[in-house]
C-alpha positions in Angstrom: 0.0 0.0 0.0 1.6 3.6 -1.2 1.0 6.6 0.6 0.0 8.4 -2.7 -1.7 6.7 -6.3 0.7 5.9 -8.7 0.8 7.9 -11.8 3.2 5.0 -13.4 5.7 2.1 -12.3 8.5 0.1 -14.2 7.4 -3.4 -13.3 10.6 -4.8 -15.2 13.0 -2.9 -12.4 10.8 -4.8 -9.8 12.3 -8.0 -8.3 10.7 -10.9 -6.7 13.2 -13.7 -5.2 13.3 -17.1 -3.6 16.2 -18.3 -1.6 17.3 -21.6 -2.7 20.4 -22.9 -0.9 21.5 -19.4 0.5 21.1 -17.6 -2.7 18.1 -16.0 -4.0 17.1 -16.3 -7.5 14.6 -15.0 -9.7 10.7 -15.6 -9.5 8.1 -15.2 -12.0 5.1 -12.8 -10.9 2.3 -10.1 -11.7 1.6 -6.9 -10.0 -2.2 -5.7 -10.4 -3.7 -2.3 -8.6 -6.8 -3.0 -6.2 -9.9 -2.0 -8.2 -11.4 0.1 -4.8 -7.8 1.3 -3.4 -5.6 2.6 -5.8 -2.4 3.1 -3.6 -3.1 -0.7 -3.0 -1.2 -3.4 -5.5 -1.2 -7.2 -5.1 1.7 -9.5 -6.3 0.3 -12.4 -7.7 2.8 -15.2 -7.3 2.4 -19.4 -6.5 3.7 -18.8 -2.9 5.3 -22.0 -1.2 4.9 -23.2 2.5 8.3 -22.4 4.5 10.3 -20.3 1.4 11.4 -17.3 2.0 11.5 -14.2 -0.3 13.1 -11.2 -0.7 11.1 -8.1 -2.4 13.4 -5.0 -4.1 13.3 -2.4 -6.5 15.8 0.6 -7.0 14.7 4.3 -6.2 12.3 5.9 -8.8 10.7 2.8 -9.7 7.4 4.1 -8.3 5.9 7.9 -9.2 3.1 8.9 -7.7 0.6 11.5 -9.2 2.2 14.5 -7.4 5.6 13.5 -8.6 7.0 11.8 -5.3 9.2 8.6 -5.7 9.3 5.7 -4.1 12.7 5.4 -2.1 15.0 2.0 -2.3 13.0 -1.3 -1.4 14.6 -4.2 0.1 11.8 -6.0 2.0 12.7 -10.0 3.0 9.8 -12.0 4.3 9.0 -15.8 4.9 5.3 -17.7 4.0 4.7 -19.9 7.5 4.8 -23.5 7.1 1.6 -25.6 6.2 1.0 -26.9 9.5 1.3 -23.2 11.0 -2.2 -22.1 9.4 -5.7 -23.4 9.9 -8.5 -24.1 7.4 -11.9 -23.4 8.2 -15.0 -24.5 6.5 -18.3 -23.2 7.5 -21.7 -25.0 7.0 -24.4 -22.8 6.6 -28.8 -23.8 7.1 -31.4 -21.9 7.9 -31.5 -19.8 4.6 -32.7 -20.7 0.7 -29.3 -19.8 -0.9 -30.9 -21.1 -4.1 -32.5 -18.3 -4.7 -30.0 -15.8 -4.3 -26.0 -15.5 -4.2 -24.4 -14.9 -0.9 -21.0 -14.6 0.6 -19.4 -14.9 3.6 -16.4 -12.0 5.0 -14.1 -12.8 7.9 -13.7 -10.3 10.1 -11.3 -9.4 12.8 -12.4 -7.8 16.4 -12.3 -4.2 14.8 -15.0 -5.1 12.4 -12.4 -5.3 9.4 -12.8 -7.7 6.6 -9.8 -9.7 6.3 -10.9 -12.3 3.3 -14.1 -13.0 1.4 -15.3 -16.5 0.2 -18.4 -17.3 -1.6 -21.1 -19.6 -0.6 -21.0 -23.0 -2.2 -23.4 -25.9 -3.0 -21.7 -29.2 -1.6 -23.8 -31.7 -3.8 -22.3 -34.5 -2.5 -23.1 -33.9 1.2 -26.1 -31.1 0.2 -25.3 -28.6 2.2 -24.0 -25.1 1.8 -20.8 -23.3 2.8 -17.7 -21.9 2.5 -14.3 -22.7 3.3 -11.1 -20.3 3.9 -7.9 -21.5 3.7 -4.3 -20.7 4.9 -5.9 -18.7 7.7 -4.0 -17.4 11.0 -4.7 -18.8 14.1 -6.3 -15.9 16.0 -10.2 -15.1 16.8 -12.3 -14.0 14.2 -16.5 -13.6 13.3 -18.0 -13.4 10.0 -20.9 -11.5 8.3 -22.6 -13.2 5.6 -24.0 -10.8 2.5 -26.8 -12.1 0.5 -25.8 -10.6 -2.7 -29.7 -10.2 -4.5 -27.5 -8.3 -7.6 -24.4 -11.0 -7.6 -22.2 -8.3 -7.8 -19.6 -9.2 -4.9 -20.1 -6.3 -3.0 -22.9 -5.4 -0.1 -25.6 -2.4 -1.6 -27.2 0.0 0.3 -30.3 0.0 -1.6 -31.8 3.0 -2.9 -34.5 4.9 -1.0 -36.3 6.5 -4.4 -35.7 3.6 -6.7 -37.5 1.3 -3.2 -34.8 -0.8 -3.2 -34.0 -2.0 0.3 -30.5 -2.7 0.8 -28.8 -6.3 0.9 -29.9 -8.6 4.1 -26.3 -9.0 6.2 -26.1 -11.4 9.2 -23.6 -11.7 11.8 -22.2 -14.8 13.3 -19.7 -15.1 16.3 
């Protein structure tokens, strides 16, 4: 996340490595902006349990729109071990999600949403849920959004057009 939109960025002067054997070498990836945030940008990568990676790119690689540059990165990080994350699959009843597309948003205790997994038909058990993987152990709650419009994102409605907005529950 920048602290200012990016007016442009060389992505070829941008550097993703793995260490293998105590030296790092070159890793293939993509770079996209977040469609709502755009100081946000995601590296989209196959990750590996346990590797460790090391992020850098030279001064000036990003400008922002009021002409600020980035300074040096050199960022080293590790992705935890298999066994150090949790999956958790929810089973959901008590609703008709057959009529109507719904997802499900972990939160944290401050209300913020920390992944987003749709709800899925299970025919071979018949029942409904969703599942989140790679998760941290920690204490979270989740909202569930029935989506009437299928457009991944909770509506307020419209109080002219008499459209109420889009049912949400909320589940410890």
């Amino acid at each position: 996340v920048f602290a200012q939109p990016l007016q442009d960025f060389d992505k070829d002067k941008l550097q993703l490595q793995s260490l293998v054997d105590s030296v790092y070498q070159d890793e293939e990836f993509h770079i996209i902006s977040n469609e709502r945030n755009p100081r946000k940008y995601v590296i989209i990568h196959k990750w590996q349990y346990g590797k460790s990676y090391r992020l850098s790119a030279d001064s000036a690689v990003f400008n922002s729109y009021y002409g600020v540059y980035t300074n040096t990165i050199d960022q080293k990080f590790r992705i935890k071990r298999e066994d150090e994350y949790g999956k958790l699959y929810l089973q959901l009843s008590g609703y008709d999600f057959e009529s109507s597309t719904a997802f499900i948003e972990l939160l944290d205790g401050s209300d913020k949403p920390l992944r987003k997994s749709l709800v899925k038909h299970n025919k071979r058990n018949n029942i409904w849920g969703a599942l989140f993987s790679d998760v941290n152990p920690g204490k979270y709650y989740f909202r569930i959004v029935i989506d009437k419009n299928d457009n991944g994102i909770w509506d307020t409605g419209d109080y002219y057009k008499k459209i109420e907005p889009e049912e949400v529950y909320y589940c410890n």
